[in-house]
N, C-alpha and C positions, 0 to 999 in steps of 0.2 A: 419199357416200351414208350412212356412218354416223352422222354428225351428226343427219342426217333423220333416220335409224332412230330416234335417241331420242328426237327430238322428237317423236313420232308414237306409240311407249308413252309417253311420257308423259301424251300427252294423247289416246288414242283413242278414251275409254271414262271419261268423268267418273265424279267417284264420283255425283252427283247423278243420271248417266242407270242406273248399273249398281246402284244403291240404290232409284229409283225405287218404283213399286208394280208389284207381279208381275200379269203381264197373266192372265186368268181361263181361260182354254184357250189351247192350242195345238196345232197339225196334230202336231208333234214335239217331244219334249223328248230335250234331252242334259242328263246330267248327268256332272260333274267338268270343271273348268276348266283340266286340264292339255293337255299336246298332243294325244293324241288326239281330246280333246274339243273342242277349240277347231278344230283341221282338219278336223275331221267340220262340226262349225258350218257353218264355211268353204265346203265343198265339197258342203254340201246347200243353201246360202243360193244359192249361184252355181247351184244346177240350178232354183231357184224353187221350194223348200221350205222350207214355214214354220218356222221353229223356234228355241226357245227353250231359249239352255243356261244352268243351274244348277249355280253355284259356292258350296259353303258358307263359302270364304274368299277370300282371293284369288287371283286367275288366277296359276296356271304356280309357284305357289306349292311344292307338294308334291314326288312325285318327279322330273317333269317339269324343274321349276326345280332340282335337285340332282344332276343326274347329270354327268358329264366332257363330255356333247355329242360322243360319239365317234361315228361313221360306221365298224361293222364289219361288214365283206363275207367275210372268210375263216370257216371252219369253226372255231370257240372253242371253248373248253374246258368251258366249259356244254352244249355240244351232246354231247359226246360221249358214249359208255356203252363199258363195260369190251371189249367186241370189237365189228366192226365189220363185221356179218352181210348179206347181201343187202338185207335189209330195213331196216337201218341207212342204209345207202347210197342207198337209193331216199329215204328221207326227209330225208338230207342233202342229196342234188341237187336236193330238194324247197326246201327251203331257203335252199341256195345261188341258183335259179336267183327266187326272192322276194327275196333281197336285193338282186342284179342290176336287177331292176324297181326296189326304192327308193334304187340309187343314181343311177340314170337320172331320175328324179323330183327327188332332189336336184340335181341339172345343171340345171332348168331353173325350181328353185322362187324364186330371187331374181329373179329375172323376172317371174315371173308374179305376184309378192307387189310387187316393185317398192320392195323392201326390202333393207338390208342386212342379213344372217342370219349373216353371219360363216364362210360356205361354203368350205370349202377342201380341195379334194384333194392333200394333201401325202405319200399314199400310206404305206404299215403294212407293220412289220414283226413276225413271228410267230418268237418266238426259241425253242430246244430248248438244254438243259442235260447231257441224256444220250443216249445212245446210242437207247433205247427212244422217248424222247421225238420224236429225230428222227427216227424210222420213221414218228411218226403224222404228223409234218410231212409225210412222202413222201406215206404215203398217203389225208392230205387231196387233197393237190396231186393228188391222178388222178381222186379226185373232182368236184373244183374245175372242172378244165379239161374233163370231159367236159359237166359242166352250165355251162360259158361263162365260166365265172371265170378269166383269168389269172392265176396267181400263181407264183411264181420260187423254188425253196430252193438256197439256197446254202452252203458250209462251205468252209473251210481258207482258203486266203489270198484267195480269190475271195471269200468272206463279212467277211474283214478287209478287203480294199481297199474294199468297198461302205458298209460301218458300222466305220470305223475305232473309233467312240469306242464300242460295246462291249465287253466283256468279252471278252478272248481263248478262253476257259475252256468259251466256247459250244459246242455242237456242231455247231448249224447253224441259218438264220434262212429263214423263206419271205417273200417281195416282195410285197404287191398295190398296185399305181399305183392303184386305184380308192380307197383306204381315207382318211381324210380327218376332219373334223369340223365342226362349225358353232357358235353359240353359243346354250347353252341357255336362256338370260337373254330371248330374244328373238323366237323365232322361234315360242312358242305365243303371247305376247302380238301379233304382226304379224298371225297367222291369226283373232286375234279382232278386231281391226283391220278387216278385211276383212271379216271376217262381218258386223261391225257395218255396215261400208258398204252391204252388201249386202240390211242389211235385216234380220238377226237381231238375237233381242232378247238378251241378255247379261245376267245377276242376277248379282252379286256378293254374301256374306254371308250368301246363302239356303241355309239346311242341311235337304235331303232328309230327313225326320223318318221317312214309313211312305211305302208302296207298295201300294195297294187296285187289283184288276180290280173291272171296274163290269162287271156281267151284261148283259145282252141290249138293250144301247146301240148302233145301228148307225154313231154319231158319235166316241163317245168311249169308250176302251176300259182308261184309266186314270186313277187318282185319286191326286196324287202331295200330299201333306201336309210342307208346308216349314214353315221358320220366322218367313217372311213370309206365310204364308196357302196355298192350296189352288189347282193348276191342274189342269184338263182334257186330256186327250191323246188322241191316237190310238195315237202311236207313241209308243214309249220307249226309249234308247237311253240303259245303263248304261255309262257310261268313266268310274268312277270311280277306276280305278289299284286301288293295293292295297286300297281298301276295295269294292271291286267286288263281293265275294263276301256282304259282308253286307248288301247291298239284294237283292242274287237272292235271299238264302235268305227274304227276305220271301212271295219270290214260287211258294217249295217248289224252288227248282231251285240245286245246289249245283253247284260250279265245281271243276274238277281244277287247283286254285290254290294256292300256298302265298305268305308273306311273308318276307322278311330283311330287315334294315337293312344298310348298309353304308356305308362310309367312306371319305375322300378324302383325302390329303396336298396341302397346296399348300408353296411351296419360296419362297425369295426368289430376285430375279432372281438370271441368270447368263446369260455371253455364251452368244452364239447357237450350240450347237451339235447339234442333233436337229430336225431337220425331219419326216421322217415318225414316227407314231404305232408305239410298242410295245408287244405284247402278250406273253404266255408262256402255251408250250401245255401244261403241265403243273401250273404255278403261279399263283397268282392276282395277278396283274399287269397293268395296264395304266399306259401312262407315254408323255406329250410335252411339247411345251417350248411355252407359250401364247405371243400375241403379244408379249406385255411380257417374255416371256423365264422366266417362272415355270415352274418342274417343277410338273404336276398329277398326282400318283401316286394311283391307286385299282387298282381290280381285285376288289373283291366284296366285299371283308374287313367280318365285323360289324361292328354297332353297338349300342349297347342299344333295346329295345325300351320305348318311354314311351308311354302313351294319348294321342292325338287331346285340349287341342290342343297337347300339348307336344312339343317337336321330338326325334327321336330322339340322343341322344346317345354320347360317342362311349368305346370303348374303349383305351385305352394299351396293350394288348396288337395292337390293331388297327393304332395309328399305328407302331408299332415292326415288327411282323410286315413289315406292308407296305413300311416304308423299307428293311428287311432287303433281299427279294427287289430289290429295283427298285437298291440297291447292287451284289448280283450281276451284274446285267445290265449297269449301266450306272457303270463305278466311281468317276466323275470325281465323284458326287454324295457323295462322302467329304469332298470338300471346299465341301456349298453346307448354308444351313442351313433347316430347317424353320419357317416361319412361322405359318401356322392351319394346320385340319383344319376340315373340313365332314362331316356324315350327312346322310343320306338311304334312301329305303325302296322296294323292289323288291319287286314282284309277278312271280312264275315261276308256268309252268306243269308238269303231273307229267310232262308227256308232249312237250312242247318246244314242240308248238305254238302260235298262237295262239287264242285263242276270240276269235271273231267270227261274228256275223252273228246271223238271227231263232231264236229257239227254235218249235221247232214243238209243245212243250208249251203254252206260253204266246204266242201269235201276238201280234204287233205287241211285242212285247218283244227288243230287243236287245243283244249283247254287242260291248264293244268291250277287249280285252285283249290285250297283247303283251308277252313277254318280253325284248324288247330296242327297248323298246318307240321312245325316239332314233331306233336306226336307221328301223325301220321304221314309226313312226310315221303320217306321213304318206301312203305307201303303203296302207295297212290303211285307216286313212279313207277314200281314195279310191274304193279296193272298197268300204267300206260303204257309201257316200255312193250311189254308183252302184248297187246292189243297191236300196237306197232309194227315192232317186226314180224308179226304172223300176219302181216298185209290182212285185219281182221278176223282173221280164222279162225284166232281164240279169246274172246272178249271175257275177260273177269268184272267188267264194270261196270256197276247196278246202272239199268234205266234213269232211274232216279238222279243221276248227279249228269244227267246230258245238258251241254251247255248250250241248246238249244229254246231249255225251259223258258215260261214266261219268267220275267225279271221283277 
């Protein structure tokens, strides 16, 4: 099936249909070509909604195409805040029991895409360095399993029989079988694949210039100015990843958003020994071993920040920081040597959640944003998607992530 798979981005989406001439209106317009965008496409073309998505460059390009493609279901070190109050707790199982939902989705999405995506549950590990650290490991885990998440922490020789080739020096590591990855190369371009079958239209190279509401139109409700020309809308649907915030504020509505870069270590091969994915709950780490046997080391660490269209680039205190921790953990990599490094650029939110869904300032106006965004990706779409084509009738999407919130 992977063979297919590339045969299939390669060709699914000519440059001559995705260059075309930009059709004059649309029922819906997405804009940004990354995953979000491109599964939203997806998942509003399959409900019989019209819609046309708007990429200023190329598909899956941006952050989308730059991030490790990890699948994480445990409580991360992004989530957390310095104690871990009632109210903490209620919006961790809030969370936890959303990412449950998109790993269930993941289970079933090379299927239903009829694509290889590169899906693999080879299950995560959540390592602790100190004493304090692994208290939070416990007291995820009580979290975790009250909102449906199983995951395991283990220490002393039960933790070394399980992950011999870590660090002995650990304090203690938590299990989740659910935790996994896919390949990011692929699987927004397969959703646009399918959209496109489906009937949406797909621009490549058309850059979102301004954003005008048309008054008292009962047709069309927005006037989106590209750099191929001018379309009509009803609906608008902003996924434009980190530049997400600067088309809203066209529209007076500012986002509880912020941006970082962040950077990637790749390794050259070495034999096979890490099968599930690691992360660290205190330190900025993430770290597994790809098919071809490559260490791909990330976990947050900057990058520099360069203007649109140049690519962010990378720090040497980034590549080193990071090799640093991911030695700790994992010491055999003393002896493997570092090959490139990759950047790329992250949109968080101030308050964890995601923004999604209509604004009720601006009606037919929607946000599509997520902080981890990989994982849940797909998920999130689905809910918009659905909100969508039921002209409201069936809202799956928490209060909480309205992109209305204070900022």
């Amino acid at each position: 099936m992977e063979n297919r798979t590339h045969e299939l981005i390669s060709s699914y989406l000519s440059d001559e249909v995705a260059n075309s001439e930009l059709p004059k209106e649309s029922e819906t317009v997405v804009i940004g070509g990354g995953l979000l965008g491109t599964a939203l496409t997806y998942y509003l073309s399959k409900s019989g909604v019209e819609v046309t998505l708007l990429e200023r460059g190329e598909l899956n390009r941006e952050a989308s195409g730059t991030n490790a493609g990890s699948f994480h279901f445990q409580i991360a070190i992004h989530q957390l805040t310095k104690s871990i109050t009632p109210e903490e707790e209620a919006r961790l199982a809030g969370e936890v029991r959303l990412q449950l939902d998109a790993a269930n989705l993941w289970h079933g999405l090379e299927d239903e895409l009829d694509a290889d995506l590169g899906v693999h549950f080879t299950g995560g590990l959540m390592v602790s360095e100190t004493e304090d650290e692994l208290k939070v490991l416990r007291d995820k885990q009580r979290i975790e399993l009250a909102a449906g998440l199983e995951t395991q922490v283990m220490t002393g020789t039960e933790m070394r029989d399980f992950a011999p080739y870590l660090s002995p020096k650990l304090s203690g590591i938590s299990y989740c079988a659910q935790e996994g990855h896919a390949n990011p190369l692929t699987v927004g371009p397969i959703f646009a694949l399918r959209a496109a079958e489906n009937g949406a239209r797909i621009r490549k190279n058309c850059e979102v210039l301004s954003i005008t509401r048309i008054e008292n139109n009962p047709t069309f409700r927005f006037k989106v100015k590209t750099s191929r020309g001018e379309i009509l809308c009803n609906r608008l649907v902003n996924a434009a990843g980190p530049w997400t915030q600067d088309l809203s504020m066209q529209l007076g509505i500012s986002l509880p958003m912020g941006l970082s870069g962040l950077h990637v270590n790749v390794t050259e091969p070495y034999e096979k020994v890490l099968t599930p994915m690691v992360q660290h709950i205190g330190r900025r780490l993430t770290l597994k071993q790809s098919s071809n046997n490559t260490f791909i080391i990330g976990g947050g660490w900057p990058s520099r920040v360069e203007k649109f269209p140049k690519r962010y680039s990378n720090y040497w205190a980034s590549a080193a920081g990071n090799a640093a921790v991911a030695l700790d953990v994992l010491p055999l990599l003393k002896d493997v040597r570092l090959v490139r490094t990759w950047s790329g650029i992250w949109a968080f939110t101030h308050d964890f959640n995601p923004i999604l869904g209509e604004s009720k300032k601006v009606p037919g106006y929607h946000v599509a944003l997520v902080p981890t965004g990989f994982t849940l990706g797909p998920m999130v779409s689905h809910m918009l998607a659905e909100y969508i084509s039921s002209q409201g009738k069936s809202n799956p999407i928490p209060h909480s992530f309205n992109p209305d919130r204070a900022s």
